[in-house]
C-alpha positions in Angstrom: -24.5 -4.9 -37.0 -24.7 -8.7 -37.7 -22.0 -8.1 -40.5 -19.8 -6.0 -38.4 -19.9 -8.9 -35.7 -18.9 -11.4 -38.2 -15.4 -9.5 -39.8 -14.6 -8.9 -36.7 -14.9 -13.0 -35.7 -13.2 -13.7 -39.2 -10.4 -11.1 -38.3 -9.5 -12.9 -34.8 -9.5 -16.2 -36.3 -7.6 -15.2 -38.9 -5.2 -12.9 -36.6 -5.3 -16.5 -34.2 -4.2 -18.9 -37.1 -1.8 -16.3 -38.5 0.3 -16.3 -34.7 0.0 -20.2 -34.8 1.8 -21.1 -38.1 4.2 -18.0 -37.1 5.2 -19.9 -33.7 5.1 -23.5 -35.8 6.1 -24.6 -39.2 4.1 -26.9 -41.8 3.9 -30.3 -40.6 6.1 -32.5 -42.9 4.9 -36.1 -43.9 7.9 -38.3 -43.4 6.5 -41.5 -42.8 3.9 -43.4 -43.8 3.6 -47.0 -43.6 2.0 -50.2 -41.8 -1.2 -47.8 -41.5 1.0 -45.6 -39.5 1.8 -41.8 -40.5 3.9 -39.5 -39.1 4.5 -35.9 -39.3 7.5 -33.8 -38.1 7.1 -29.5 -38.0 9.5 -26.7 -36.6 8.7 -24.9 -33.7 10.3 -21.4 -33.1 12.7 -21.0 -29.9 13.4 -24.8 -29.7 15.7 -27.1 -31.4 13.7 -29.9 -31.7 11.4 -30.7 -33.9 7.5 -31.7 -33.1 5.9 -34.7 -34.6 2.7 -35.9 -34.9 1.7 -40.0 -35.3 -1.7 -41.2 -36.1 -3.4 -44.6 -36.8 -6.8 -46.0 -36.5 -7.2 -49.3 -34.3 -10.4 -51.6 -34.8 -11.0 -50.5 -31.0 -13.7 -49.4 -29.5 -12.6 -45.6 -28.6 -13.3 -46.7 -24.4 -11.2 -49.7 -25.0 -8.1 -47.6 -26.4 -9.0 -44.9 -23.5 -8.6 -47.9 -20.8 -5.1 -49.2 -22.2 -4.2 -45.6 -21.9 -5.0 -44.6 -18.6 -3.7 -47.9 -17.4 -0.4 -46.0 -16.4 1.5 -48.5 -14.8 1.5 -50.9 -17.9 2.8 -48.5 -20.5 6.0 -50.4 -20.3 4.4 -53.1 -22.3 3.9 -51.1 -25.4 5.2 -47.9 -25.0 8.5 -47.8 -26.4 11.9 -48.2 -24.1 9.8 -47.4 -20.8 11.0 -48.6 -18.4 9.0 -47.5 -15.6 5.4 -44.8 -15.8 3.6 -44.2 -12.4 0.5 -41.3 -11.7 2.5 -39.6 -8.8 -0.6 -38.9 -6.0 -1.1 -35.5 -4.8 -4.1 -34.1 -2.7 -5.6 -32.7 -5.5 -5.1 -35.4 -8.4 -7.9 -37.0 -10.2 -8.4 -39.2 -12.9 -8.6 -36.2 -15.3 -5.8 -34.2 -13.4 -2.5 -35.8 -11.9 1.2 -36.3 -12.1 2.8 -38.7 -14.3 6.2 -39.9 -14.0 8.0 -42.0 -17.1 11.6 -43.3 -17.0 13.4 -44.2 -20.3 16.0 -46.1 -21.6 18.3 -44.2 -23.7 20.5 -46.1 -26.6 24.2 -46.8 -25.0 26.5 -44.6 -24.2 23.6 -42.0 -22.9 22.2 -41.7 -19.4 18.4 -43.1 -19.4 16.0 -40.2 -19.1 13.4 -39.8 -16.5 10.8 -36.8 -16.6 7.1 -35.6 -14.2 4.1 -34.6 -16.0 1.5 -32.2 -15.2 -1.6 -34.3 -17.2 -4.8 -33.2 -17.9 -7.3 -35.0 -19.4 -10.6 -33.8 -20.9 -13.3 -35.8 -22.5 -16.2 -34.7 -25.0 -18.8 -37.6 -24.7 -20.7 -35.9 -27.6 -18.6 -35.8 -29.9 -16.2 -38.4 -29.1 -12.7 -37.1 -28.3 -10.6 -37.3 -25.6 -7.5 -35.4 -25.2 -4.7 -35.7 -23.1 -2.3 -33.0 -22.8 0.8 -33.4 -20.5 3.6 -31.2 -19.9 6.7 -31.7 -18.2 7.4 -30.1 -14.6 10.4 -27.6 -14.8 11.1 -27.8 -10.8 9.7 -31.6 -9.9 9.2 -31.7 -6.2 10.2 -36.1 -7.1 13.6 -36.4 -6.5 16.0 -37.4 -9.1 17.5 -40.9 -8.9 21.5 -40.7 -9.7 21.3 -42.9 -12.5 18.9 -40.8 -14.6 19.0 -37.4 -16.2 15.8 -35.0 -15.8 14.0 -33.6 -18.9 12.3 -30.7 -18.5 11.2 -29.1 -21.2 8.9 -31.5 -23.0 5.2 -31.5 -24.2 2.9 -34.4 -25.5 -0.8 -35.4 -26.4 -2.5 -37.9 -27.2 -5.8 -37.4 -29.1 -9.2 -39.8 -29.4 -11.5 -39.9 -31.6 -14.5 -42.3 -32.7 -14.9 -43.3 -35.6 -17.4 -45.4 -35.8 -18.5 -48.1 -32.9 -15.5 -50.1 -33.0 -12.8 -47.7 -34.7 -10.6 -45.1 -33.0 -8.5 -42.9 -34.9 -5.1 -42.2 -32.1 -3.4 -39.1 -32.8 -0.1 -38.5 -30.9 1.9 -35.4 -30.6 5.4 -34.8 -29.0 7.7 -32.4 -28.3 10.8 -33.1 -26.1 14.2 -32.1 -25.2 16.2 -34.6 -24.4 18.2 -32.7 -21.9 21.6 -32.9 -20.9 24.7 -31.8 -23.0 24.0 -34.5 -25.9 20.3 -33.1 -26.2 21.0 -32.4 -29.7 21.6 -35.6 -31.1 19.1 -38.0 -29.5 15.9 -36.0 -28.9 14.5 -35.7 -32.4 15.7 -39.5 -33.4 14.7 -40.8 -29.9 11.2 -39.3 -30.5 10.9 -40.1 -34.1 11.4 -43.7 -33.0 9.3 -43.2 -29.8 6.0 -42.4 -31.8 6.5 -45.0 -34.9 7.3 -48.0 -32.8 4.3 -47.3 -30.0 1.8 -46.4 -32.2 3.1 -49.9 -34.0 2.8 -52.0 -30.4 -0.9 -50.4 -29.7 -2.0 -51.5 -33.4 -1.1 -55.0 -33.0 -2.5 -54.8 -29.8 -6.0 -54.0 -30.6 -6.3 -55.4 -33.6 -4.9 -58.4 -32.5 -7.6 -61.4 -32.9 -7.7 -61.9 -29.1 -8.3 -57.7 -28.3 -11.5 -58.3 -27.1 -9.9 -60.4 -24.1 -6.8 -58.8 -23.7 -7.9 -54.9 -23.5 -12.2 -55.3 -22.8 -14.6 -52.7 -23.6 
């Protein structure tokens, strides 16, 4: 009976893994340099690509946590933001809440604003947190004129200790850019989006001064 129970685990997993690399491709390595490495990997029924950037920071895994749930300063380090806010709602948490990001896009395109749904969830055993945000197709925040909305977009950022004082940062990222140019800025706007802030938070926390600038 024990031996029936395990094939028929093995077969779901297997059956689970199978639909996974059917809906996604192989991830790609196409860079890796300055301790960073990123990944890029088809993803059936959407043009865009998703990629996948991951460094480790001599940080303290609650210290890179903090500088990431800081919201409002994201402009400081996360590439071309020009503005990020939690959006309150009756129900929103710390774990659970809207986010809202405005970017500036290269000349001639319209910047790009969009509304996450964010969830976080934290394994204090093991020493991961994951945050997994998705963006609103209908955002109940109304659209400034200067901006267009994206709407189909999908990130997550991913913790893990390493030791006492090193965090390995994994960030994934989907996104389509929107609007009729879509095609030709979302996977180099993205591509640049992970490299270059995955870049600002390394010199951030391994700066010599981290320990004053970020804390514990």
């Amino acid at each position: 009976m024990k031996t029936l129970v395990k094939c028929i685990i093995i077969i779901f997993i297997l059956i689970f893994f199978h639909a996974i690399s059917a809906i996604c491709g192989e991830w790609k390595l196409i860079v890796d340099k300055d301790g960073i490495t990123l990944y890029a990997r088809e993803v059936n029924g959407h043009p865009e690509a998703q990629f996948k950037g991951v460094c480790i920071v001599r940080r303290p895994i609650e210290a890179v946590g903090s500088v990431l749930s800081d919201v409002g300063a994201y402009p400081k380090w996360f590439f071309k933001c020009i503005e990020a806010k939690k959006i309150p709602t009756e129900n929103s948490s710390e774990l659970h809440f809207f986010l809202y990001v405005a970017i500036d896009a290269p000349w001639p395109f319209s910047d790009r604003d969009v509304v996450y749904k964010t969830d976080v969830t934290i394994d204090y055993e093991s020493g991961k947190v994951v945050s997994h945000s998705i963006a609103l197709k209908r955002s109940f925040i109304p659209l400034p004129g200067r901006y267009v909305r994206i709407t189909d977009s999908e990130h997550q950022w991913i913790l893990e200790r390493i030791s006492v004082d090193r965090t390995r940062i994994t960030f994934m990222n989907r996104t389509n850019a929107s609007g009729p140019f879509a095609g030709f800025i979302s996977n180099p706007g993205i591509r640049d989006t992970m490299i270059h802030s995955l870049k600002n938070l390394k010199k951030m926390f391994n700066h010599p001064d981290a320990n004053e600038k970020t804390g514990p």
